[in-house]
C-alpha positions in Angstrom: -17.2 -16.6 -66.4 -14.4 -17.7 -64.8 -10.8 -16.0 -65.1 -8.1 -14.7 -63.1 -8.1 -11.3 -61.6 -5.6 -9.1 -62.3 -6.4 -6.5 -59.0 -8.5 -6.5 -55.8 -10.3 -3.4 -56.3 -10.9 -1.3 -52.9 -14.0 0.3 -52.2 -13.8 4.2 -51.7 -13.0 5.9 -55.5 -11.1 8.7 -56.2 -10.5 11.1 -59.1 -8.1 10.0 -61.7 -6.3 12.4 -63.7 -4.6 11.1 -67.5 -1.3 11.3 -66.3 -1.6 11.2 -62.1 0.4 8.0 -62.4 3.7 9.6 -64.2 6.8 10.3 -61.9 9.8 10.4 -64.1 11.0 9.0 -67.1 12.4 6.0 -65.8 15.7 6.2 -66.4 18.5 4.0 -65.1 22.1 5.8 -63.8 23.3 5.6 -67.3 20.2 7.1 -69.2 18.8 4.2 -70.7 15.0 3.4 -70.4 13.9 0.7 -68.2 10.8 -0.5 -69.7 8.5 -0.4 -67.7 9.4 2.4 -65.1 7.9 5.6 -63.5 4.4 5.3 -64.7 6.0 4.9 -68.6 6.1 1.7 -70.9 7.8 1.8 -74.1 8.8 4.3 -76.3 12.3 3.6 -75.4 14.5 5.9 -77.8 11.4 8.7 -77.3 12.4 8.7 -73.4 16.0 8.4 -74.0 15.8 11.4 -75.9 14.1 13.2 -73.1 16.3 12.3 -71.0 19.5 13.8 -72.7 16.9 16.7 -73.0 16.3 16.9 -68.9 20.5 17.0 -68.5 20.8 19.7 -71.6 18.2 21.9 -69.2 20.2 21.5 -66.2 23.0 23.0 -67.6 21.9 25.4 -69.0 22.0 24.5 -72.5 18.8 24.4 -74.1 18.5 28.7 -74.8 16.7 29.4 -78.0 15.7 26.1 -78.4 12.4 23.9 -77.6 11.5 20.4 -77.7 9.1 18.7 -80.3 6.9 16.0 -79.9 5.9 14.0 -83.2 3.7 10.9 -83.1 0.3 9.2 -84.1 -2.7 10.1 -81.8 -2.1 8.2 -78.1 1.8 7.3 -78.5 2.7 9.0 -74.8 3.5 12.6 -76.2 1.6 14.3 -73.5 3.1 11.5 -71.0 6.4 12.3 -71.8 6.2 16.1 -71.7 4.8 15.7 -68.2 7.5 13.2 -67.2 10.3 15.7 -68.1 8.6 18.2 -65.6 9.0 15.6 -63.0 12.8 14.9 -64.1 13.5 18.8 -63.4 12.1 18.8 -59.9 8.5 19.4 -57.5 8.9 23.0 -57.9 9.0 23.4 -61.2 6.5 25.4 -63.0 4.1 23.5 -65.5 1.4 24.5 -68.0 -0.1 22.5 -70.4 -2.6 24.3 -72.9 -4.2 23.6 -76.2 -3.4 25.1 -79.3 -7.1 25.7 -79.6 -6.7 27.9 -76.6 -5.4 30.9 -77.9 -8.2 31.8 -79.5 -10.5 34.2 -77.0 -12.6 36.3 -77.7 -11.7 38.7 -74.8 -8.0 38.8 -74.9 -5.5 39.0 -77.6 -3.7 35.9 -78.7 -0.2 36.9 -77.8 -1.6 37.9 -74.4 -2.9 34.4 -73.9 0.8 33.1 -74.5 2.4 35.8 -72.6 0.6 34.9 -70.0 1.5 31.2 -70.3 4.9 31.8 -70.6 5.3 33.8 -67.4 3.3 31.2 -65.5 6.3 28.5 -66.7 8.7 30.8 -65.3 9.2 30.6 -61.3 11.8 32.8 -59.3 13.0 31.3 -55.9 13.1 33.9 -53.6 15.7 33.8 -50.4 14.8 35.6 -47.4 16.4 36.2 -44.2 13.3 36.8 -41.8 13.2 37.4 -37.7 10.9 34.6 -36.7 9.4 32.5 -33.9 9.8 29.1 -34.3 9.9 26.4 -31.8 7.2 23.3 -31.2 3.6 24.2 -29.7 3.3 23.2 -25.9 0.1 25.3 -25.5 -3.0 27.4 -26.8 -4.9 29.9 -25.2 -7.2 31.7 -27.5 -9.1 34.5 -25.4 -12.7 35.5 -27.3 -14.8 38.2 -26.6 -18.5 38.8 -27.9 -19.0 40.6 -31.5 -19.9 44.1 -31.4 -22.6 43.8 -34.2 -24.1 40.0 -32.5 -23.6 39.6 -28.5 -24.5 36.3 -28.3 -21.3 35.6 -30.5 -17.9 35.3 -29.7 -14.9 35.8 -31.6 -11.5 35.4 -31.4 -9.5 38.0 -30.4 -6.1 36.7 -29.0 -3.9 34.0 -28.1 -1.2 32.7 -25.8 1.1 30.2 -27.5 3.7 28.6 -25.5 6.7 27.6 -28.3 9.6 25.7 -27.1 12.7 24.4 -28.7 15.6 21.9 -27.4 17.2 24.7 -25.5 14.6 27.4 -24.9 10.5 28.4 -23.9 8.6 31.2 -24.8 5.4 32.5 -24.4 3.8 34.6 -27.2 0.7 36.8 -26.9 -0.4 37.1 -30.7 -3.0 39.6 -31.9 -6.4 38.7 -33.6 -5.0 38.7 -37.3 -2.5 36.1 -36.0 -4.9 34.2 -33.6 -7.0 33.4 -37.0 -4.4 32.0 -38.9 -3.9 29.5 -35.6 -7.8 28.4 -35.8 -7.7 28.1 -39.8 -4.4 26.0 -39.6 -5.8 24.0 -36.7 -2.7 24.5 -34.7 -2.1 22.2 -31.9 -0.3 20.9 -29.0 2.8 19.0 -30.6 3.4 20.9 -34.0 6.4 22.6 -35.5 6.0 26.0 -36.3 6.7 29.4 -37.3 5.9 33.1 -36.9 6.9 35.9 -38.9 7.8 38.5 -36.2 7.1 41.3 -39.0 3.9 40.0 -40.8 2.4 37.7 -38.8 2.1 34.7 -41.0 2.0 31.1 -39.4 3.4 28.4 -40.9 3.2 24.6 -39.7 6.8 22.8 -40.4 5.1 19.4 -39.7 4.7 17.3 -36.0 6.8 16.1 -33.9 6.8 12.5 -31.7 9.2 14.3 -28.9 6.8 16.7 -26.7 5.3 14.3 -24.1 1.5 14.5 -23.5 1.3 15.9 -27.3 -1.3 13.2 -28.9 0.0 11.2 -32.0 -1.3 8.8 -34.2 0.3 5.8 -35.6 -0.6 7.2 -39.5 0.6 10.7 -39.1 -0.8 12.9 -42.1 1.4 15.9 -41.1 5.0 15.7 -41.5 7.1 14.2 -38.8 9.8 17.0 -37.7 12.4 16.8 -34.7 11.9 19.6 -32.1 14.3 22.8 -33.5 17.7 23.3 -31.5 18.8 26.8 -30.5 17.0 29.9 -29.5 12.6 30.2 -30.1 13.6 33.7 -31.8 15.8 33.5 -34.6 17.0 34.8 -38.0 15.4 31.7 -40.5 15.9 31.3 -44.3 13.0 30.9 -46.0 12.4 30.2 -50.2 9.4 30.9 -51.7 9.4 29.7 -55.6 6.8 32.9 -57.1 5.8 32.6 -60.7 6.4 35.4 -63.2 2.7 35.9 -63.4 2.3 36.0 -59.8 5.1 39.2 -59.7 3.2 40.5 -63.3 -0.4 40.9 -61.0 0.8 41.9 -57.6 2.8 45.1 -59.4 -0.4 45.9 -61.8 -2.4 45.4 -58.6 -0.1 47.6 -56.6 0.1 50.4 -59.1 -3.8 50.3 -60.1 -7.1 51.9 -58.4 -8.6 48.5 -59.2 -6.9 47.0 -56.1 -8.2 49.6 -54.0 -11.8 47.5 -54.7 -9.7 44.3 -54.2 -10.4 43.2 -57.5 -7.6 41.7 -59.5 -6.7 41.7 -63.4 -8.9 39.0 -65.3 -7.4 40.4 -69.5 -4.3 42.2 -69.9 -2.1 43.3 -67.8 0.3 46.3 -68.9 3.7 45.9 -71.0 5.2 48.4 -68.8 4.7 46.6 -65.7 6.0 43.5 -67.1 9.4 45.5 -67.7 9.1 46.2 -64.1 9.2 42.7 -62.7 11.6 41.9 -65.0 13.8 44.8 -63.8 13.2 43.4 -60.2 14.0 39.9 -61.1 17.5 41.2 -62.7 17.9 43.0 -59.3 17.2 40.2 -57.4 19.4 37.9 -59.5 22.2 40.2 -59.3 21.7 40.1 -55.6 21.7 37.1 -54.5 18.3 37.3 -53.2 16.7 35.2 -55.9 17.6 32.5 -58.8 15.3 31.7 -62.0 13.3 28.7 -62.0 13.1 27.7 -65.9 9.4 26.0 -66.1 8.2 23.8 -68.7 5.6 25.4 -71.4 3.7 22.2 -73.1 1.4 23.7 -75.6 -0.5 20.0 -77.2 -2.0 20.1 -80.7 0.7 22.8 -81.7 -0.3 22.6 -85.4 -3.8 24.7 -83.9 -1.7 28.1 -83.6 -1.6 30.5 -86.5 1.5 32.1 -88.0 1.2 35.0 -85.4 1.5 32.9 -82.6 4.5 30.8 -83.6 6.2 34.0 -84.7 5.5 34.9 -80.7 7.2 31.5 -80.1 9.9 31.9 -81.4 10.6 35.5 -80.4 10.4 33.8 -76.9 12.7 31.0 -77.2 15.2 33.7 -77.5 14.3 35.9 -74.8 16.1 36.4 -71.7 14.0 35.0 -69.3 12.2 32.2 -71.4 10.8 28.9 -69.9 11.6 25.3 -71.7 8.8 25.5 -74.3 7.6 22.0 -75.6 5.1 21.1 -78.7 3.2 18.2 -79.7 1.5 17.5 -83.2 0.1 14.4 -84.5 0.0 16.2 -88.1 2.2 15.5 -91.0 2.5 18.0 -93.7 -0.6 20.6 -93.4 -1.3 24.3 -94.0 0.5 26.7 -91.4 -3.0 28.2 -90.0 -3.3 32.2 -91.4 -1.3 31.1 -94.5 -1.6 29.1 -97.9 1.8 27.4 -96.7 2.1 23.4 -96.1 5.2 22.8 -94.1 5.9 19.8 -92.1 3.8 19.1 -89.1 1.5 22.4 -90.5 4.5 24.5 -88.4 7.4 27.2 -90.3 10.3 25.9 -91.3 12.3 28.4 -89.3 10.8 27.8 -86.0 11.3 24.3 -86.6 14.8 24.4 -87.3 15.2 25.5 -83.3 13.3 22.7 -82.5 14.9 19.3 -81.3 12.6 16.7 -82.9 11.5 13.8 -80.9 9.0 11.1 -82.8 7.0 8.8 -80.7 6.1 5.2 -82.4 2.8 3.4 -82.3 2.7 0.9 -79.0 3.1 -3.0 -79.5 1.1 -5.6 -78.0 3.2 -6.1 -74.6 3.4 -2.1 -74.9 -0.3 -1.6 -74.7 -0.7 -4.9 -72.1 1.7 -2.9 -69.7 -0.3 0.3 -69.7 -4.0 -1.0 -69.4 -2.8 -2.5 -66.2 -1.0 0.7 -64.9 -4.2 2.5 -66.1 -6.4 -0.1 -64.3 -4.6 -0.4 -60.8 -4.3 3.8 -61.0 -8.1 3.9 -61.5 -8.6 0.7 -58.8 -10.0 -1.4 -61.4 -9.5 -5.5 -61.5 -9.8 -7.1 -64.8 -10.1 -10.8 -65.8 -7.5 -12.6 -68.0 -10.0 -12.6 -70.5 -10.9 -8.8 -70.5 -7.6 -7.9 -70.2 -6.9 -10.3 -73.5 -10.0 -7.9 -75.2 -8.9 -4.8 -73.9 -5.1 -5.6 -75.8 -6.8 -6.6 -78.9 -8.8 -3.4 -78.8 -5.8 -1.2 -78.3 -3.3 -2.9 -81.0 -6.6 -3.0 -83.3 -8.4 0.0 -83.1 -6.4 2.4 -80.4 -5.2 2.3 -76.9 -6.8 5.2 -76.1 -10.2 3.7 -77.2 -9.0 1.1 -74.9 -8.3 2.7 -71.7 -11.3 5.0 -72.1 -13.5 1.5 -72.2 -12.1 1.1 -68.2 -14.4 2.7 -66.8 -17.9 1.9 -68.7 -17.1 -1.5 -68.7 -16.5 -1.2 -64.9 -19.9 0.4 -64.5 -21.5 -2.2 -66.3 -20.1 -5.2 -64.3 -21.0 -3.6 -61.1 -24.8 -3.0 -62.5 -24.6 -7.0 -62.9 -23.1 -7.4 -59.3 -19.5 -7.9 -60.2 -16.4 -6.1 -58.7 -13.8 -7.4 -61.5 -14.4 -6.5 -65.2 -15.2 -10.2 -67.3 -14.8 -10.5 -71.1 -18.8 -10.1 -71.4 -18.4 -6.5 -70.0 -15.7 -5.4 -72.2 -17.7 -6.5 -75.4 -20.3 -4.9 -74.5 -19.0 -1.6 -73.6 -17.4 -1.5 -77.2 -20.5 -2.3 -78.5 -21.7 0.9 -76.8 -19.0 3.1 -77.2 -17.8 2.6 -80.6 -14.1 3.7 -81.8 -13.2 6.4 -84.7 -12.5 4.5 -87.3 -16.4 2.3 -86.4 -17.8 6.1 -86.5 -16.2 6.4 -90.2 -18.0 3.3 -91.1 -21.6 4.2 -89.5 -20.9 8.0 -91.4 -20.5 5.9 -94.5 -23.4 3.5 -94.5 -25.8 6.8 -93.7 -24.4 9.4 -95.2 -27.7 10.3 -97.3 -29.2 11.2 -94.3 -26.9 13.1 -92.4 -27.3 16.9 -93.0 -24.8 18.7 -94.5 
């Protein structure tokens, strides 16, 4: 069938994750939604909203409050909690869970959330730190046969020659040092530094300056300029460490279990999380650190149980608390432990600290638009014609039926010897993979002989 393609598809395939293609909310400089920008379409007030939300977090304003996400199954909730991570910057802490995931049967369910909300908190650590840096101008590693196998040689030392604009060194590193070199793959022409106390290596990028250092015209590493000033120095460097990360290194520190090198897999103590905490104050108070507020996405909210929002909302108003954000497709249902129905199955007191965002179904144009983000993302090329189908499908049935019919309808043109998706392909993957509301029908029609 003839048609016209939408997208060469390349060859190699990768992994696509749901919302890989997100990078912002695209916003213009005056906070209003550009249509179709940063991976979103649509769902202009939703993103407006966020937006107003992203500037509330910056300064500072958004204690004992979180953000809600109402909406009709595949309206971008999910999309838009990930795009205000983006907005708030690369280091910023992000979980996304389940409501459904609180539930274990090994740890308690407050522990599961604690846990989550100490992962969305990051601290960015400032240290001064005596180091070596300078770019590589050579490698000697000297290797010397294994005690235990003679025929083997291993590492044992190096000699690195670092140099900078104004200076040139020659290091001899021990074996701890000398592995981290091999593992790293360091060669002639990187950037890098040493720790002079601990030994840790770490490559800044490459540079293009050293002559005789071999380059490539796509560079994968990062493309530095050769460091000014003395090869030993005193360097600032920022590490961004979750709350979690601090909560396991103290229990690990002040256990026997890390004497066996094992590390905590269910609950780690209250009293050592008042110790980090303690630190962090220290830090703050310092200078030596500042708080990284995370975002906490917790999807299908209306899963949790009165216990669990009560948790929430205890946390909203704690001192350290990361931006907490729900999502429900629910209207009014029973809050989960209770014989309550409240809007959204949530209390009414933890949504009164909740700033309410709806998200509307998607119009034609709306669902065109993200099929074809969807489709290049994934590599995909689609005929007029499929695309038409695919658009029909969406606005008729759902858009996520319709983005999730990508991929079998891909397979199924390549089994005919196609590269690009035709009308044919599409109607028959739907006729394979049928939608929710087709799954009602065929429930319906044999119900007698379902078991019940």
């Amino acid at each position: 069938m003839s048609g016209i393609g939408i997208r060469v598809e390349t060859v190699a395939r990768r992994r696509i994750g749901s919302h890989s293609h997100i990078r912002g909310l695209g916003l213009d400089e005056k906070g209003k939604a550009v249509f179709k920008a940063d991976g979103l379409v649509g769902q202009i007030e939703a993103r407006e909203a966020a937006g107003i939300v992203v500037k509330m977090i910056k300064e500072g304003k958004m204690a004992g409050r979180g953000i809600l996400f109402v909406g009709p199954p595949g309206t971008g909730k999910t999309a838009l909690a990930v795009a205000i991570a983006r907005e708030l910057g690369e280091d910023t802490p992000f979980v996304m869970m389940s409501g459904s995931e609180i539930y274990s049967t090994e740890r308690k369910k407050t522990e599961v959330l604690m846990e989550a909300v100490r992962k969305s908190l990051g601290v960015r650590v400032k240290e001064v730190r005596k180091v070596y840096e300078g770019v590589v101008k050579e490698v000697k590693i000297r290797r010397s046969r294994h005690p235990m196998v003679p025929y083997y040689a291993i590492p044992v030392e190096a000699k690195i020659t670092l140099a900078t604009k104004d200076e040139e060194v020659t290091l001899t590193v021990p074996e701890e040092v000398t592995q981290q070199v091999i593992e790293l793959g360091i060669r002639k022409g990187d950037v890098i530094w040493i720790d002079a106390e601990t030994g840790r290596v770490h490559r800044v990028g490459r540079t293009k300056e050293l002559e005789g250092a071999r380059t490539y015209d796509i560079e994968v590493k990062k493309v530095v300029e050769i460091p000014k000033g003395s090869v030993k120095k005193e360097k600032e460097i920022v590490t961004v460490l979750t709350l979690h990360d601090l909560d396991v290194y103290f229990a690990t520190q002040r256990s026997l279990v890390s004497f066996f090198g094992l590390t905590f897999e269910r609950e780690i103590p209250s009293e050592v999380r008042r110790d980090v905490d303690e630190t962090i104050k220290k830090w703050l108070d310092q200078k030596k650190a500042e708080l990284v507020p995370g975002v906490l996405f917790i999807d299908d909210a209306h899963m949790l149980d009165i216990e669990a929002f009560s948790f929430l909302t205890r946390a909203m108003e704690s001192e350290f608390a990361p931006i907490i954000i729900l999502a429900t497709n629910r209207g009014f249902a029973k809050i989960r432990g209770t014989d309550i129905e409240s809007p959204h199955g949530m209390p009414l007191d933890l949504l009164d600290r909740l700033l309410i965002i709806p998200t509307r179904p998607y119009n034609a144009d709306e669902v065109k638009e993200i099929i074809l983000i969807r489709a290049e993302e994934m590599e995909i090329e689609l005929s007029k014609e499929a695309l038409d189908k695919l658009v029909d499908l969406g606005v008729k049935r759902s858009l996520r039926y319709a983005v999730q019919l990508l991929e079998p309808a891909r397979i199924i043109a390549e089994d005919r010897g196609s590269q690009r998706i035709e009308l044919q392909d599409v109607e028959q993957a739907s006729k394979l993979f049928i939608d929710v509301s087709t799954s009602v029908e065929y429930l319906r029609q044999y119900e007698q002989m379902f078991l019940k």
